[in-house]
C-alpha positions in Angstrom: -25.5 -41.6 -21.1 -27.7 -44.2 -22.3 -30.9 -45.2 -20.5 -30.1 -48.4 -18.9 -26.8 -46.7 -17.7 -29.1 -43.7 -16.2 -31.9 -46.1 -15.1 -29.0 -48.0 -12.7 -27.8 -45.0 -11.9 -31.0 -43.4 -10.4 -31.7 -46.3 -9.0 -28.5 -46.4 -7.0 -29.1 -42.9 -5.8 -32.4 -43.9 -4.9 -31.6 -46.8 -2.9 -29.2 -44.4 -0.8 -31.7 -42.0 -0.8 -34.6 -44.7 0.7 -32.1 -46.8 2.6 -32.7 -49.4 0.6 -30.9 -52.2 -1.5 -30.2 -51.2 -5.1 -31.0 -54.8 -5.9 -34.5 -54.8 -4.6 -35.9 -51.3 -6.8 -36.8 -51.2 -10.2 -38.2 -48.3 -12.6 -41.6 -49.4 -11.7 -41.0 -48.9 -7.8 -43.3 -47.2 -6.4 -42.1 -44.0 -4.4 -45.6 -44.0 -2.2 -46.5 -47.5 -2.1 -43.0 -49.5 -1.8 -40.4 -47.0 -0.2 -43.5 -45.0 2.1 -40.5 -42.3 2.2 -40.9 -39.0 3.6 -40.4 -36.0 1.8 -37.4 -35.1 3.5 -35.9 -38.1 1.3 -37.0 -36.9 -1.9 -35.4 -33.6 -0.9 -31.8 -35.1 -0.6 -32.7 -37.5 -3.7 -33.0 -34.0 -5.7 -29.9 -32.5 -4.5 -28.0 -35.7 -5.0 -29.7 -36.0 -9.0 -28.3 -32.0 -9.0 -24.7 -33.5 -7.8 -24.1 -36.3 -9.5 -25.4 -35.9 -13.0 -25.8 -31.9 -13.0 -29.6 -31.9 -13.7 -32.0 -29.6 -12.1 -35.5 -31.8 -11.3 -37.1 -29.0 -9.3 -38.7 -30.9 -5.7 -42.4 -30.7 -6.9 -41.8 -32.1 -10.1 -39.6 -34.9 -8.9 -42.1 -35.5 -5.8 -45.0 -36.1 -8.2 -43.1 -39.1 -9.7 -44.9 -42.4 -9.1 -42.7 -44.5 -10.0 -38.6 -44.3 -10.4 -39.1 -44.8 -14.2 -41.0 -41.6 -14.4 -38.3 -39.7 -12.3 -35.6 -41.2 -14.7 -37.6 -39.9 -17.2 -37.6 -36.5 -15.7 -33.9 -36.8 -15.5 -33.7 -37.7 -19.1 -35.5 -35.1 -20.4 -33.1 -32.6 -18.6 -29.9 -34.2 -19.9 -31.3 -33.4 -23.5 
């Protein structure tokens, strides 16, 4: 998968995720500052990475993210 394909695609499952718009994130969301989510989100953001593109980003790792283009990154390095 090539990044910009994974980039969208994280940021769909993020959007879901956050209740948010896919059209208002971008990799340099902020996870703390923009989406003020609760952890419980980031819990069915993991599972749903673990679903749909068959990576495991353990929770910790995933929660420290700051931004969505580090958790892509996180994703990335898994798929290779």
């Amino acid at each position: 998968m090539e990044r910009k394909e994974l980039e969208q695609k994280v940021i769909e499952m993020v959007a879901a995720a956050y209740g948010r718009s896919a059209d208002e994130l971008t990799t340099s969301t902020s996870f703390k500052t923009d989406l003020k989510g609760a952890s419980i989100q980031m819990v069915g953001l993991v599972s749903e990475l673990e679903n749909e593109l068959d990576v495991m980003v353990s929770l910790p790792i995933a929660s420290a993210c700051q931004t969505i283009g580090e958790l892509v990154d996180k994703v990335e390095e898994e798929l290779a």
